[in-house]
N, C-alpha and C positions, 0 to 999 in steps of 0.2 A: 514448456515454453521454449522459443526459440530466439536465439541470437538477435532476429530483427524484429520481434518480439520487445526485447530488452533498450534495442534501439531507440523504439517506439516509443517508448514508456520516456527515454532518456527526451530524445523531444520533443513530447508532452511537455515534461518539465519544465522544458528549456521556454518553448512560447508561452507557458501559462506565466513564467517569471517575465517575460516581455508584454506580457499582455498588464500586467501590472507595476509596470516602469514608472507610471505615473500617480500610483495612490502613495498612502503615507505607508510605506515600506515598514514593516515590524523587523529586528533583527534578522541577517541574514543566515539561514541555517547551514550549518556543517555537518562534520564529522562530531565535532564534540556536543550540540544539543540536538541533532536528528530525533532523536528516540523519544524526547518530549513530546514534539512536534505530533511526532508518528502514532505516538498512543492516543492523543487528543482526538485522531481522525480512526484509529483502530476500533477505540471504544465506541463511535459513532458508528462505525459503517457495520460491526458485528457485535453488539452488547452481550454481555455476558444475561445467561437464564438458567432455567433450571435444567435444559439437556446440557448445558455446557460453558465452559470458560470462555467464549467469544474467541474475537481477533486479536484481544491482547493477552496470548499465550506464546507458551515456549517454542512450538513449531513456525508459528508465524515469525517469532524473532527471530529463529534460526534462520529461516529462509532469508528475510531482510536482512542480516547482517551478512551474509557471504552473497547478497547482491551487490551492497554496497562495498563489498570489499574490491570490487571493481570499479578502479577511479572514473573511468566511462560514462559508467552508469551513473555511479553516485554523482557525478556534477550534475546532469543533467534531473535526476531523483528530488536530490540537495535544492535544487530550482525549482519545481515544483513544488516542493514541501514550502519552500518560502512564499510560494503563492499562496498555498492554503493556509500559511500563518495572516495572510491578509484578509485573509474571508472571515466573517463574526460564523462562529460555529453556529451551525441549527440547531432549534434546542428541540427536536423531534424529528421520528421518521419520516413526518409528510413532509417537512421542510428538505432533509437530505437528499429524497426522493427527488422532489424540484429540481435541487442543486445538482444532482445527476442529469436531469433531463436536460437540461440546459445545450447548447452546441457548441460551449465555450471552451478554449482552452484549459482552464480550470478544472472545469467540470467533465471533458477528455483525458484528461490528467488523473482528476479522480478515477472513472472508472477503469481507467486501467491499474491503477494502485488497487484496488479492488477488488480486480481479477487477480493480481499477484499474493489477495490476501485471502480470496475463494481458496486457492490451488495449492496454495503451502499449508490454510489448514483442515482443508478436508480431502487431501492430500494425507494425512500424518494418520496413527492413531486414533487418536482424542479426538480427530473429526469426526473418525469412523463412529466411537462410539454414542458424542453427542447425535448421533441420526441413530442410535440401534443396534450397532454392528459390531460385535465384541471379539472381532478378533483385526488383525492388521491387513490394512488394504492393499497391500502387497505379499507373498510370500517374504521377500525379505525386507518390509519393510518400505516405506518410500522416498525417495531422493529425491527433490528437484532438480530438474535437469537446468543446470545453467551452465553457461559457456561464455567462454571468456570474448568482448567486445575486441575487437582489432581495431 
Protein backbone atom coordinates (compact mmCIF):
# COMPACT_ATOMS: atom_id res chain seq x y z
CA UNK A 1 0.00 0.00 0.00
CA UNK A 2 0.88 3.38 -0.84
CA UNK A 3 1.00 6.81 0.70
CA UNK A 4 -2.33 7.96 -1.04
CA UNK A 5 -3.45 4.78 -0.33
CA UNK A 6 -3.28 5.73 3.35
CA UNK A 7 -4.67 9.01 2.44
CA UNK A 8 -7.58 7.55 1.24
CA UNK A 9 -8.39 5.33 3.90
CA UNK A 10 -7.73 8.72 6.18
CA UNK A 11 -10.71 10.43 4.28
CA UNK A 12 -12.84 7.72 4.41
CA UNK A 13 -12.74 8.19 7.76
CA UNK A 14 -13.09 11.66 7.77
CA UNK A 15 -16.63 11.77 5.54
CA UNK A 16 -17.87 8.60 7.07
CA UNK A 17 -17.51 10.74 10.58
CA UNK A 18 -19.41 13.68 8.67
CA UNK A 19 -21.82 11.65 7.16
CA UNK A 20 -22.81 10.92 10.86
CA UNK A 21 -22.87 14.38 12.37
CA UNK A 22 -26.19 13.95 12.89
CA UNK A 23 -27.04 10.59 14.62
CA UNK A 24 -26.77 9.93 18.45
CA UNK A 25 -22.83 10.03 18.32
CA UNK A 26 -21.46 6.94 20.78
CA UNK A 27 -18.13 8.22 22.32
CA UNK A 28 -15.59 9.50 20.29
CA UNK A 29 -12.79 7.19 19.48
CA UNK A 30 -8.85 7.82 20.08
CA UNK A 31 -5.89 6.69 20.85
CA UNK A 32 -6.71 5.34 24.08
CA UNK A 33 -10.10 3.04 23.23
CA UNK A 34 -9.34 2.42 19.28
CA UNK A 35 -8.63 -1.23 19.70
CA UNK A 36 -12.07 -2.01 21.28
CA UNK A 37 -13.57 -0.57 18.60
CA UNK A 38 -11.29 -2.22 16.00
CA UNK A 39 -11.70 -5.77 17.33
CA UNK A 40 -15.57 -5.47 17.20
CA UNK A 41 -15.35 -4.90 13.47
CA UNK A 42 -11.96 -7.29 13.25
CA UNK A 43 -13.93 -10.26 14.48
CA UNK A 44 -16.64 -9.32 11.96
CA UNK A 45 -15.06 -8.93 8.82
CA UNK A 46 -12.52 -12.18 9.46
CA UNK A 47 -13.81 -14.71 12.33
CA UNK A 48 -11.66 -16.81 13.52
CA UNK A 49 -12.13 -20.95 12.22
CA UNK A 50 -10.46 -23.85 12.11
CA UNK A 51 -7.66 -22.83 9.40
CA UNK A 52 -6.99 -19.91 11.50
CA UNK A 53 -7.05 -17.06 14.04
CA UNK A 54 -8.86 -14.48 11.82
CA UNK A 55 -8.40 -10.76 11.81
CA UNK A 56 -8.03 -10.40 15.45
CA UNK A 57 -4.40 -11.66 15.51
CA UNK A 58 -0.81 -10.39 16.19
CA UNK A 59 0.12 -9.49 12.58
CA UNK A 60 -2.92 -7.48 11.91
CA UNK A 61 -2.36 -5.45 15.23
CA UNK A 62 1.04 -5.08 14.16
CA UNK A 63 0.13 -3.61 11.23
CA UNK A 64 -2.69 -1.18 12.85
CA UNK A 65 -0.67 0.05 15.30
CA UNK A 66 2.39 1.46 13.45
CA UNK A 67 -0.45 2.95 11.08
CA UNK A 68 -1.79 4.60 13.58
CA UNK A 69 1.34 5.62 14.81
CA UNK A 70 0.89 8.16 12.21
CA UNK A 71 -1.03 11.09 13.59
CA UNK A 72 -2.32 11.75 9.80
CA UNK A 73 -3.75 8.72 9.46
CA UNK A 74 -4.93 8.00 12.79
CA UNK A 75 -7.26 11.24 12.86
CA UNK A 76 -8.76 10.52 10.07
CA UNK A 77 -8.71 6.21 10.90
CA UNK A 78 -9.90 7.52 14.62
CA UNK A 79 -13.04 9.16 12.48
CA UNK A 80 -14.03 6.42 10.85
CA UNK A 81 -13.90 4.05 13.61
CA UNK A 82 -16.36 6.43 15.37
CA UNK A 83 -18.64 6.06 12.56
CA UNK A 84 -18.59 2.51 12.76
CA UNK A 85 -19.13 2.73 16.55
CA UNK A 86 -22.56 4.26 15.25
CA UNK A 87 -23.54 1.52 13.11
CA UNK A 88 -25.67 -1.57 15.24
CA UNK A 89 -23.04 -4.42 14.29
CA UNK A 90 -24.60 -7.20 11.80
CA UNK A 91 -25.08 -10.14 13.62
CA UNK A 92 -24.13 -12.26 10.30
CA UNK A 93 -22.10 -12.54 7.15
CA UNK A 94 -25.19 -11.57 4.79
CA UNK A 95 -25.74 -8.73 6.84
CA UNK A 96 -21.99 -7.43 6.63
CA UNK A 97 -21.97 -8.17 3.14
CA UNK A 98 -25.01 -5.61 2.70
CA UNK A 99 -23.13 -3.34 4.80
CA UNK A 100 -20.22 -3.54 2.34
CA UNK A 101 -22.26 -3.02 -0.62
CA UNK A 102 -23.66 -0.05 0.30
CA UNK A 103 -22.07 3.32 -1.74
CA UNK A 104 -21.76 5.00 1.62
CA UNK A 105 -19.13 6.61 3.27
CA UNK A 106 -19.34 4.11 5.95
CA UNK A 107 -19.33 1.37 4.07
CA UNK A 108 -16.13 3.01 1.75
CA UNK A 109 -14.57 3.38 4.96
CA UNK A 110 -15.24 -0.14 5.75
CA UNK A 111 -13.82 -1.61 2.84
CA UNK A 112 -11.00 -0.06 2.77
CA UNK A 113 -10.17 -1.01 6.53
CA UNK A 114 -10.54 -4.27 5.07
CA UNK A 115 -8.33 -4.23 2.51
CA UNK A 116 -5.65 -3.03 5.18
CA UNK A 117 -6.79 -6.07 7.28
CA UNK A 118 -6.62 -8.67 3.83
CA UNK A 119 -2.89 -7.34 3.52
CA UNK A 120 -1.43 -7.25 6.84
CA UNK A 121 -2.70 -10.70 7.38
CA UNK A 122 -2.29 -12.74 4.72
CA UNK A 123 0.55 -10.79 4.13
CA UNK A 124 2.32 -12.35 7.47
CA UNK A 125 3.02 -16.08 8.36
CA UNK A 126 -0.07 -17.15 9.95
CA UNK A 127 -1.92 -16.18 6.79
CA UNK A 128 0.21 -18.17 4.91
CA UNK A 129 -0.43 -20.98 6.88
CA UNK A 130 -4.19 -20.56 7.50
CA UNK A 131 -4.56 -21.09 3.44
CA UNK A 132 -1.85 -24.23 3.42
CA UNK A 133 1.45 -22.85 3.01
CA UNK A 134 4.10 -23.61 5.63
CA UNK A 135 6.58 -21.75 5.21
CA UNK A 136 6.87 -17.66 5.06
CA UNK A 137 5.48 -15.60 2.20
CA UNK A 138 8.49 -13.76 1.84
CA UNK A 139 12.09 -14.91 1.99
CA UNK A 140 12.54 -12.62 4.81
CA UNK A 141 9.57 -12.39 5.89
CA UNK A 142 6.99 -9.60 5.32
CA UNK A 143 6.76 -5.82 6.08
CA UNK A 144 4.11 -3.62 5.27
CA UNK A 145 5.11 -1.07 3.34
CA UNK A 146 3.93 2.03 5.04
CA UNK A 147 5.15 5.43 4.68
CA UNK A 148 4.92 8.33 6.42
CA UNK A 149 1.76 10.92 5.47
CA UNK A 150 3.32 14.53 4.71
Amino acid sequence: MDRRYFIHVSLLGGLAATQNTLSQSKKAVDEKNWKNICREWLVLLMPEDQDGPGADSQPVWDALIELVEDKKFARGFFQGLTALNDVVLPPDEASLTRLMAQKTPISRFLNAFFEIVIEAYYGSELGWKSVGVNNAPQPLGYKMNVVELE
